[in-house]
Backbone bond lengths (Angstrom), bond angles and torsions (degrees), N, CA, C in turn:
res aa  C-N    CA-C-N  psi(-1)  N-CA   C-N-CA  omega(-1)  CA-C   N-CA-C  phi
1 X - - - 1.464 - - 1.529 111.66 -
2 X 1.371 119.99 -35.12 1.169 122.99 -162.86 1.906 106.26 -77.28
3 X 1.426 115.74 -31.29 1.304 120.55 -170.95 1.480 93.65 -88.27
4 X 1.317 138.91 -20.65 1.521 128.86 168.98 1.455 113.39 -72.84
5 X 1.278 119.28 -46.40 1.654 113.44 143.39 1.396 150.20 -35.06
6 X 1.040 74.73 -10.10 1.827 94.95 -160.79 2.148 96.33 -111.52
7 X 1.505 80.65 -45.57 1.582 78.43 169.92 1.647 120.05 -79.97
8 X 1.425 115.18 -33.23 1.271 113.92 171.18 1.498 125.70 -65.78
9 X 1.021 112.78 -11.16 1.652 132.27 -175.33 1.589 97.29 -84.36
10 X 1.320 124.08 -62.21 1.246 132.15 156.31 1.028 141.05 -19.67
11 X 1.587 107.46 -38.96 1.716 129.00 -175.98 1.764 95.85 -87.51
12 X 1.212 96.90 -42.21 1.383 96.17 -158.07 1.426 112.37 -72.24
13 X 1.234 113.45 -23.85 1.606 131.33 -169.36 1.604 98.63 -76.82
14 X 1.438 113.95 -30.35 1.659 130.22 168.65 1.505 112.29 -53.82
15 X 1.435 114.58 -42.91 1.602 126.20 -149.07 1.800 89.74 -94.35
16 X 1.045 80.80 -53.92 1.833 78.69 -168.36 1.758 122.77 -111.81
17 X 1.392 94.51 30.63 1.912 105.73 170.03 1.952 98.21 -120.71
18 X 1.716 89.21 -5.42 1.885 86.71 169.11 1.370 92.38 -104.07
19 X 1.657 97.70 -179.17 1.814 117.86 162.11 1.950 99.72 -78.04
20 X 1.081 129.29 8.03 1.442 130.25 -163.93 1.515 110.98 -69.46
21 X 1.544 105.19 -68.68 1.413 124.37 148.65 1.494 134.66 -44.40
22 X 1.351 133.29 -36.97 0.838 100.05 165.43 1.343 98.54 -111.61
23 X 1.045 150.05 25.00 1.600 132.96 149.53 1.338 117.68 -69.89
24 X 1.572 125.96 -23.24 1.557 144.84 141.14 1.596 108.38 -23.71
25 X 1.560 108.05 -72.63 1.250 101.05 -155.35 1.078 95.87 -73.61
26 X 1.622 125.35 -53.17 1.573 120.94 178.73 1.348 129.36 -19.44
27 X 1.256 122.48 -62.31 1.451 140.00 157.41 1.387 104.44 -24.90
28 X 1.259 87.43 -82.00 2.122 82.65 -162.38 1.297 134.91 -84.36
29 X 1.851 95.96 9.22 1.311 106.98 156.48 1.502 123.09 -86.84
30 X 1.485 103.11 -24.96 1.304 110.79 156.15 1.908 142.25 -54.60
31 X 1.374 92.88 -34.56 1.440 119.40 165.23 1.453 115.57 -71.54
32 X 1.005 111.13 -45.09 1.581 134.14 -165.72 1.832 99.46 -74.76
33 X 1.099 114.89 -67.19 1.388 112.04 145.10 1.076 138.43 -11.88
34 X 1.530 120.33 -71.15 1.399 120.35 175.91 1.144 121.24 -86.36
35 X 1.428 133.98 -22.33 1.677 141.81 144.36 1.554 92.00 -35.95
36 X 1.266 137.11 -81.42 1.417 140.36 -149.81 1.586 97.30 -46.71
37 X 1.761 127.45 -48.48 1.167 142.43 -151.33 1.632 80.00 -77.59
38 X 1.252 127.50 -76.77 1.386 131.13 -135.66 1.731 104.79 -80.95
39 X 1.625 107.27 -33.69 1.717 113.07 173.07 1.469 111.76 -86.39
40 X 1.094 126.98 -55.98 1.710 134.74 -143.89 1.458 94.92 -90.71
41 X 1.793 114.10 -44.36 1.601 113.90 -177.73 0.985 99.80 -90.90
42 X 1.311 151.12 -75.97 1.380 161.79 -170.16 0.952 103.48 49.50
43 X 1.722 129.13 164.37 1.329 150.38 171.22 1.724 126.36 -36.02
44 X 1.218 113.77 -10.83 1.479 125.28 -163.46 1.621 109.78 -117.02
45 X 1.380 126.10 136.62 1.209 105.77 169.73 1.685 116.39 -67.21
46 X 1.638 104.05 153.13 1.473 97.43 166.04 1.412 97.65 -141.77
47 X 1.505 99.84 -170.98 1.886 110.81 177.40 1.599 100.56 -84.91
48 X 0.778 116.32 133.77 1.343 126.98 152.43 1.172 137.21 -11.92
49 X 1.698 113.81 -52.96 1.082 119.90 163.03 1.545 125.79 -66.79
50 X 1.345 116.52 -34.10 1.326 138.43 -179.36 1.831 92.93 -60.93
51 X 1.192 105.80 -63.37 1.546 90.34 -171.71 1.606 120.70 -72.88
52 X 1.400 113.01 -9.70 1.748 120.32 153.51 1.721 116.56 -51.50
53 X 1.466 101.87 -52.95 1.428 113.61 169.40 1.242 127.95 -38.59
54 X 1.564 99.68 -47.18 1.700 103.83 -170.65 1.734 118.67 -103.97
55 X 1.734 96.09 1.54 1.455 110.90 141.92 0.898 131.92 -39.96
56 X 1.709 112.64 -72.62 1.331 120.42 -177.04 1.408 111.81 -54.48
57 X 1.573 110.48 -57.44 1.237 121.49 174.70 1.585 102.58 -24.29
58 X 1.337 130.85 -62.46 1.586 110.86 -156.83 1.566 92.41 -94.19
59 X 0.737 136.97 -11.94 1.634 129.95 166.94 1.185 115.99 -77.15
60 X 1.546 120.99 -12.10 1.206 123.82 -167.36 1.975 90.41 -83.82
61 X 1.641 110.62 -45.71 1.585 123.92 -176.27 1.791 102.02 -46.25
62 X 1.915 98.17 -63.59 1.428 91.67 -166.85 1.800 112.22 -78.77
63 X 0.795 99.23 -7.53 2.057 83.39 170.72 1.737 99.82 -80.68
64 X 1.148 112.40 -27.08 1.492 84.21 177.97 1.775 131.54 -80.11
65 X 1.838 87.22 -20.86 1.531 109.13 170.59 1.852 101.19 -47.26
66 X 1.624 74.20 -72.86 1.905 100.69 -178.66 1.892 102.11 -9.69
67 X 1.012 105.81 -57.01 1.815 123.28 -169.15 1.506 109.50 -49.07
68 X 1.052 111.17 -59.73 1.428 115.62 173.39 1.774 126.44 -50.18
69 X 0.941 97.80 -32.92 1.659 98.96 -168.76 1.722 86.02 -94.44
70 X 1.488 129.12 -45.66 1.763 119.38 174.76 1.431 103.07 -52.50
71 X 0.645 135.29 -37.19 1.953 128.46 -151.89 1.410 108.30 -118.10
72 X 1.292 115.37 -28.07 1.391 88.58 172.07 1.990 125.32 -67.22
73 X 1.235 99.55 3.18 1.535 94.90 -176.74 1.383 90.42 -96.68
74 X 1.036 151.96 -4.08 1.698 143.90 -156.95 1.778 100.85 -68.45
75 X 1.197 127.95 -86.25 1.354 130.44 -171.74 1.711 96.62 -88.19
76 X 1.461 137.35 -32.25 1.426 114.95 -137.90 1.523 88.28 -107.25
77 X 1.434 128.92 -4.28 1.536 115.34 139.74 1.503 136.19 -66.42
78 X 1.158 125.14 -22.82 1.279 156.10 -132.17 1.979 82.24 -116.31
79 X 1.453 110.06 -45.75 1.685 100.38 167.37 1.547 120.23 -97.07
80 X 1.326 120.48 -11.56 1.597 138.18 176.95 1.450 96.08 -75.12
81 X 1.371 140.26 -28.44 1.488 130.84 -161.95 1.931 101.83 -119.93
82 X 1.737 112.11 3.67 1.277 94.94 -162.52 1.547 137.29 101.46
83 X 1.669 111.03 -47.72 1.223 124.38 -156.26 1.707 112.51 -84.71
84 X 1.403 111.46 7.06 1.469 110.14 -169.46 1.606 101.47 -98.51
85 X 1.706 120.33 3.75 1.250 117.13 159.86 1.479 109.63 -69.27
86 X 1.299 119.19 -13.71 1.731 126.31 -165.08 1.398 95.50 -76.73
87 X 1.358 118.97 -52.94 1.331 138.08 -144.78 1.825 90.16 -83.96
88 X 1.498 107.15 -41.69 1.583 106.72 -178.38 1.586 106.43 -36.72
89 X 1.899 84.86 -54.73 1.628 93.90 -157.90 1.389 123.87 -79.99
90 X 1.591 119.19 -15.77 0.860 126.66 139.53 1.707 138.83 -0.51
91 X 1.449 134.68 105.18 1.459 113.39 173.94 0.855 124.44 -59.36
92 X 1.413 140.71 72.05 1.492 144.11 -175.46 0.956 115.03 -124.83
93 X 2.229 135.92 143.69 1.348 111.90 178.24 1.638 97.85 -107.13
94 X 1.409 106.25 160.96 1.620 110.33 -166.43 1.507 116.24 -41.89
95 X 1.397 101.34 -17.24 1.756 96.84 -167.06 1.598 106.39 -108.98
96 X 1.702 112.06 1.72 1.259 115.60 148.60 1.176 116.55 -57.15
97 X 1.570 116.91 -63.37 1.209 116.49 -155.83 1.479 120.61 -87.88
98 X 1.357 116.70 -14.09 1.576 122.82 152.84 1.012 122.21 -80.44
99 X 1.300 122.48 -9.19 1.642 127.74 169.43 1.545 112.92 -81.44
100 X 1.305 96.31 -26.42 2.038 99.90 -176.77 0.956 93.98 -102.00
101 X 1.425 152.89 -62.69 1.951 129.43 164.65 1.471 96.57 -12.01
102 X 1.722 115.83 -90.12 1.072 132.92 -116.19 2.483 90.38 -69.70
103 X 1.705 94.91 -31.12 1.431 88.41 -178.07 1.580 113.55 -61.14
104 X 1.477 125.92 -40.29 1.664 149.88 -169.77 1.473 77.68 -58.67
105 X 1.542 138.71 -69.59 1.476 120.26 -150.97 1.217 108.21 -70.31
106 X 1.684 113.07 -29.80 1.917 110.00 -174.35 1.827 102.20 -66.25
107 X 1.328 105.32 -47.10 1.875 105.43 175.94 1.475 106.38 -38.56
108 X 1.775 130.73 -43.90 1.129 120.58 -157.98 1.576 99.77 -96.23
109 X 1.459 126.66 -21.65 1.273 103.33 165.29 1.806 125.35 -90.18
110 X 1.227 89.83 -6.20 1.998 93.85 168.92 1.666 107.85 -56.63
111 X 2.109 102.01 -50.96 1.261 91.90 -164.35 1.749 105.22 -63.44
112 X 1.383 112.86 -29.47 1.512 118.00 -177.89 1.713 113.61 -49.56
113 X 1.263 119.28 -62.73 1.138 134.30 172.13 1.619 109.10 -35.70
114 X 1.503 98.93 -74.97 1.545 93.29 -162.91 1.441 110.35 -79.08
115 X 1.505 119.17 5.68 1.343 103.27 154.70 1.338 148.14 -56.85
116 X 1.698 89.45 -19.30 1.421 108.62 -172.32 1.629 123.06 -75.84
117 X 1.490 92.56 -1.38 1.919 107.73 -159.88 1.710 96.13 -57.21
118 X 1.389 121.13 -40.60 1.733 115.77 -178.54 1.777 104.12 -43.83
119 X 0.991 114.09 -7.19 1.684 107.79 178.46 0.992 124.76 -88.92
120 X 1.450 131.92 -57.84 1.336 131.13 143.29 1.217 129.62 -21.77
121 X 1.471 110.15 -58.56 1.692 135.46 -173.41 1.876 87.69 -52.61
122 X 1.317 114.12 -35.31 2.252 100.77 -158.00 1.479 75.05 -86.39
123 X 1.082 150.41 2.46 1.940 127.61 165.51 1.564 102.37 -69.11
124 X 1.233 136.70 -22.45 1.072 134.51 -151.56 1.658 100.16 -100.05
125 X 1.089 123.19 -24.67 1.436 134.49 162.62 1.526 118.72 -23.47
126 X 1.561 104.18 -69.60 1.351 136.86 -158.70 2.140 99.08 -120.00
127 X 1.274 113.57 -1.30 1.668 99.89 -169.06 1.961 103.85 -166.06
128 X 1.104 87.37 170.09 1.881 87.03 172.67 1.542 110.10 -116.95
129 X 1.125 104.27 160.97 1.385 116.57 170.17 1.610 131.09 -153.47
130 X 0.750 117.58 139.52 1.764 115.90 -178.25 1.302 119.00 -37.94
131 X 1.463 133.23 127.86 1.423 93.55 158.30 1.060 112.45 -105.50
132 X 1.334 152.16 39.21 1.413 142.60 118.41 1.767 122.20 -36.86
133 X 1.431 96.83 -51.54 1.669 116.82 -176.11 1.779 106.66 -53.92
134 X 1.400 107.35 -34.97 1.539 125.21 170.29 1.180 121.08 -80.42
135 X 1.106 145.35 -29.29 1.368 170.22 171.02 1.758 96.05 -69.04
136 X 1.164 119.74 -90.83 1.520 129.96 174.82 1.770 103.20 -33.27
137 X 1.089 87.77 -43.44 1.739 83.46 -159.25 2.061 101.53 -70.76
138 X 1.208 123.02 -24.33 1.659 148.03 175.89 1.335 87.83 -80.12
139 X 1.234 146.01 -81.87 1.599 137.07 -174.95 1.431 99.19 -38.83
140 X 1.000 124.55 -91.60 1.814 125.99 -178.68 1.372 119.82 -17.72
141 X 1.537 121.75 -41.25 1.127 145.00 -168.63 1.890 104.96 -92.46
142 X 1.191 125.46 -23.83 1.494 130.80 158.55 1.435 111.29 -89.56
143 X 1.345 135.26 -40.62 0.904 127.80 169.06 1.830 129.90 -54.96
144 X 1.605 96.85 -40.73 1.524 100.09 171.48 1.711 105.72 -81.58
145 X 1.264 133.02 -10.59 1.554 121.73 161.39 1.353 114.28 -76.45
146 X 1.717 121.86 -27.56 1.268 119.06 174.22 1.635 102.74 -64.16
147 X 0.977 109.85 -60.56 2.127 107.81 166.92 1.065 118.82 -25.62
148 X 1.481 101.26 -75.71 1.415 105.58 -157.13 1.578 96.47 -77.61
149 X 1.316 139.53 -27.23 1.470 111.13 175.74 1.940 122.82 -90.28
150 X 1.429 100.63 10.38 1.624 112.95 152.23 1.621 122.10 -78.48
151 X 1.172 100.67 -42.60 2.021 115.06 157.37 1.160 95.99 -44.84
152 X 1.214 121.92 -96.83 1.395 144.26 -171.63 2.092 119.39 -25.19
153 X 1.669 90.07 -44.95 1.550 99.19 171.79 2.193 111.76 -77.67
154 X 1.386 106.49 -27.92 1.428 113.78 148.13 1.578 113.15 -35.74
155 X 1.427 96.29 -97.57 1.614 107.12 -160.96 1.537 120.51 -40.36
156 X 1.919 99.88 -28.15 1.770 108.20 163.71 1.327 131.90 -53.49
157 X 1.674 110.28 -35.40 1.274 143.11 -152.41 1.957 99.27 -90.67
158 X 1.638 97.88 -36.42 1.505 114.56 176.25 1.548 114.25 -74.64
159 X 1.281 115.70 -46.31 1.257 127.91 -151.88 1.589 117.84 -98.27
160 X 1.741 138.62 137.48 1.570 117.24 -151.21 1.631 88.72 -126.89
161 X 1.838 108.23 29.14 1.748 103.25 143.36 1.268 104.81 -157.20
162 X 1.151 133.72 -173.00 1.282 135.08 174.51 1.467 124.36 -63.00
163 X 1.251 115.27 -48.81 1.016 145.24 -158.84 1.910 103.05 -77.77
164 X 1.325 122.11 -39.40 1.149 128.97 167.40 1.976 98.32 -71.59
165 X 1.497 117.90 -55.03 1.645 123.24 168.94 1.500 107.62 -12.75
166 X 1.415 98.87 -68.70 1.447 113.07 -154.74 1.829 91.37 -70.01
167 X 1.392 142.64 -64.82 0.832 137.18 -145.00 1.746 107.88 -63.32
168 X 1.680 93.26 -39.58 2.145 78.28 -172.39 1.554 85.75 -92.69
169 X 1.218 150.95 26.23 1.623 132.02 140.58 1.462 108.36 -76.71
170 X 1.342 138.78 -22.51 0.999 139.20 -165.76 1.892 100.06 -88.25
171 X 1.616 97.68 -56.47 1.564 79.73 178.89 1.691 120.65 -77.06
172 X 1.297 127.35 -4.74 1.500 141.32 159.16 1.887 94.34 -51.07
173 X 1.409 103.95 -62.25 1.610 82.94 -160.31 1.736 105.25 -91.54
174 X 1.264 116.57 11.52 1.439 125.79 -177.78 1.505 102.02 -71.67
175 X 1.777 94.73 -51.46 1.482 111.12 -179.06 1.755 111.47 -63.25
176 X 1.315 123.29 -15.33 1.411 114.25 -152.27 2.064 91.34 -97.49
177 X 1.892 105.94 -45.50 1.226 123.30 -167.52 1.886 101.01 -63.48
178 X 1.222 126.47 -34.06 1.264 131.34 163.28 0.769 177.55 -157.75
179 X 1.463 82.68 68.16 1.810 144.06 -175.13 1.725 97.67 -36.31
180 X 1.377 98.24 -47.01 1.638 104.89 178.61 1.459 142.11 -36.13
181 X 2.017 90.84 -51.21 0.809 101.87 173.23 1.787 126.98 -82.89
182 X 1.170 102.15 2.92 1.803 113.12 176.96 1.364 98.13 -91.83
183 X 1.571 120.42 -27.88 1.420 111.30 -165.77 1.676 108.06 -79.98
184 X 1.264 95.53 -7.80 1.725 102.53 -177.13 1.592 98.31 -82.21
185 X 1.516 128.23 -19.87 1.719 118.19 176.06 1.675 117.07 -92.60
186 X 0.931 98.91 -6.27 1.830 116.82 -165.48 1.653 103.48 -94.56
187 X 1.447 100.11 152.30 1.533 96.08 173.60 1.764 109.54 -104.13
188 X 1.347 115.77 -176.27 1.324 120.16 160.98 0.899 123.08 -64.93
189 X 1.354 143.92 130.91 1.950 111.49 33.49 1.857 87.30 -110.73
190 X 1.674 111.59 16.34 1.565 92.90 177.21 1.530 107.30 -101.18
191 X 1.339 129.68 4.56 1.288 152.82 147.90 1.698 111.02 -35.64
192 X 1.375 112.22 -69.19 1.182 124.57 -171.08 1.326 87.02 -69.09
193 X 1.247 135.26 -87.95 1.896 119.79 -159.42 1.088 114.96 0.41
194 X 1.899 89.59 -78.18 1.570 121.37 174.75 0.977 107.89 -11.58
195 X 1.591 121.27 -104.68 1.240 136.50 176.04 1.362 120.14 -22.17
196 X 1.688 112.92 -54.58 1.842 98.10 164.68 1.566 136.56 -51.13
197 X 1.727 87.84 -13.06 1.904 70.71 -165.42 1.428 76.74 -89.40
198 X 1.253 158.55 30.85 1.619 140.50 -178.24 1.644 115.96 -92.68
199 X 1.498 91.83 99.61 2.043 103.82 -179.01 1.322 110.30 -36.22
200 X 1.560 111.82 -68.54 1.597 89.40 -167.71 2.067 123.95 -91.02
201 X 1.776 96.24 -18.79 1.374 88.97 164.34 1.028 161.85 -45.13
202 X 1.984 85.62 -48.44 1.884 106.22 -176.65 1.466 96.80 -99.85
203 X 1.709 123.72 -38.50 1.308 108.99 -161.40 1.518 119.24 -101.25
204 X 1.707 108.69 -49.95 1.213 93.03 -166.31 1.990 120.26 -97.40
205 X 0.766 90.85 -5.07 2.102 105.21 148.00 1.364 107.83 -6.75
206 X 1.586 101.19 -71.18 1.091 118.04 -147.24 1.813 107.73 -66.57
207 X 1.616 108.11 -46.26 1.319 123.63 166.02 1.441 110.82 -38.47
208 X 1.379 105.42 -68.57 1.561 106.08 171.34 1.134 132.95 -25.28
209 X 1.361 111.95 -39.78 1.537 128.96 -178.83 1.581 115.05 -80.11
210 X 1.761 111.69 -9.45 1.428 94.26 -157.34 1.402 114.34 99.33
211 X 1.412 122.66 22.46 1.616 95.52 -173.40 1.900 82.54 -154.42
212 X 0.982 109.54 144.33 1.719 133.71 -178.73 1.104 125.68 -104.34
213 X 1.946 124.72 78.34 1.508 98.05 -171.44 1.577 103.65 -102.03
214 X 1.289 113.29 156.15 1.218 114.39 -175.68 1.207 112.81 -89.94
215 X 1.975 136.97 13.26 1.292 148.13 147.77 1.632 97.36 -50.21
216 X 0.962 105.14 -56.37 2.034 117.97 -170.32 1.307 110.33 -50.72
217 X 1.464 100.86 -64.33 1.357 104.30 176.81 1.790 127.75 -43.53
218 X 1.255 88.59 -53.86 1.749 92.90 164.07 1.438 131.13 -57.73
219 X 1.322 96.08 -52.10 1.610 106.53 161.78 1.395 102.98 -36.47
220 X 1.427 112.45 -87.64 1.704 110.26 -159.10 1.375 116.06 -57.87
221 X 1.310 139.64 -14.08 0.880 163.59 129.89 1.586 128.07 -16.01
222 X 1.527 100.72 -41.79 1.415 130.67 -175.43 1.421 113.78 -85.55
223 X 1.132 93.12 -30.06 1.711 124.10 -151.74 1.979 91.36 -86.56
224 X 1.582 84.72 -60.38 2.168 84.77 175.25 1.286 93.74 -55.41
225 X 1.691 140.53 -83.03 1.480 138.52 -144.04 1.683 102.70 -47.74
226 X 1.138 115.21 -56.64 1.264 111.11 -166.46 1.581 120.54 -74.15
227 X 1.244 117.64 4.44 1.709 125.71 -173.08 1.984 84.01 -103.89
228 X 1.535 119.89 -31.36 1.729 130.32 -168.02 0.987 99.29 -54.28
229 X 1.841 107.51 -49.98 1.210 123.67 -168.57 1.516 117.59 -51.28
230 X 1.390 103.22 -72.10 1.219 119.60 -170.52 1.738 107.03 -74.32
231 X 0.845 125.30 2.44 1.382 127.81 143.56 1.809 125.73 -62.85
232 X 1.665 98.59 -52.04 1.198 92.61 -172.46 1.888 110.46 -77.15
233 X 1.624 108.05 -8.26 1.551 116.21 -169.94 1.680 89.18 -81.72
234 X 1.451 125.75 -46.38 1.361 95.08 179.69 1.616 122.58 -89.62
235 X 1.470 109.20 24.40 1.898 84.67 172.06 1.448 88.11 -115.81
236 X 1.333 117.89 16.58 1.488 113.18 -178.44 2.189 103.33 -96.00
237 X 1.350 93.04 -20.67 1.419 112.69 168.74 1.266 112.33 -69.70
238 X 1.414 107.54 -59.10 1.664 115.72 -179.76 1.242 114.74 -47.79
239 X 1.305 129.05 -39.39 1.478 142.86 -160.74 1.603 95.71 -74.74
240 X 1.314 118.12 -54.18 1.074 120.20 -169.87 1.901 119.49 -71.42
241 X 1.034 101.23 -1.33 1.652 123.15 -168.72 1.592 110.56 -75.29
């Protein structure tokens, strides 16, 4: 525990002692922002809840964006600069050191995420809203950054620059966000897969709406362990190379 600390402390001191980190969050809080203004508020009256909905909805787009530009520096800088022979030699076991990356990127999209709460909060100005419906809809919305930045700590773990990082995390979660729409050309029983692995179709919808299933939760859930995994199987490959 103590060397995943030690490494996550490390990462993090990377993200936010550069302009890297927060020019990250800046960005897509900036985006995230004006999506909220131009989709969720827009010109028309609506209910309240409806424009909570289509909150998440675009927060649901940029946290997964968000993922890509955090994680691709995790391992595939670390071989772009040289320095991941350090880390080889390092006493660390693989699931230390992908566990303390992979915690440093969830810290930087928590702070991303829950920055966004002033958005929700201005419905309350002019309208009401649940706060369960807000609550659910913030779980859904950490849960798909815990995903998508376990993908994301993958494709780093695969890739020997950033720039390759970012590209197969993008089609990893390209493939995951619309899964849906492939499952609509496919027949049964490879239909249903399809369709399950689909982020915002099958699972996180439902959050959006106010509602918590604990299928989702596992899912996305599943989705981080098994990207951990296969992170720690290929630098355990690399080592051996």
């Amino acid at each position: 525990m103590r060397g995943m600390i030690l490494v996550a402390r490390r990462e993090l001191a990377a993200y936010f002692n550069s302009y890297w980190g927060w020019v990250v969050i800046a960005v897509i809080l900036l985006i995230d922002g004006l999506l909220f203004n131009a989709v969720a508020m827009g010109d028309k009256p609506k209910y309240s809840s409806e424009v909570i909905e289509q909150f998440f909805w675009v927060s649901f787009g940029c946290t997964v964006i968000a993922s890509l530009p955090v994680t691709m520096r995790l391992f595939a800088e670390e071989k772009q600069t040289g320095t991941m022979v350090l880390l080889d030699s390092a006493p660390l076991s693989r699931w230390q050191l992908v566990g303390g990356k992979y915690a440093s990127a969830m810290l930087v999209m928590a702070v991303l995420v829950l920055s966004t709460l002033y958005m929700p909060a201005l419905v309350f100005v002019n309208g009401k809203v649940s706060y369960g419906h807000i609550f659910a809809g913030y779980l859904g919305l950490m849960l798909v950054a815990a995903a998508a930045t376990g993908v994301g700590t993958l494709g780093s773990a695969i890739a020997r620059n950033q720039i390759v990082a970012f590209i197969i995390s993008a089609l990893l979660l390209a493939f995951l966000v619309l899964a849906w729409l492939l499952a609509k050309v496919t027949d049964p029983p490879l239909q249903d897969v399809i369709s399950y692995l689909s982020f915002y179709d099958r699972h996180f919808r439902g959050f959006g709406e106010g509602k918590v299933s604990s299928e989702s939760v596992v899912f996305f859930l599943s989705v981080a362990f098994v990207s951990l995994l296969g992170s720690s199987r290929f630098l355990a490959a690399r080592r051996w190379q």
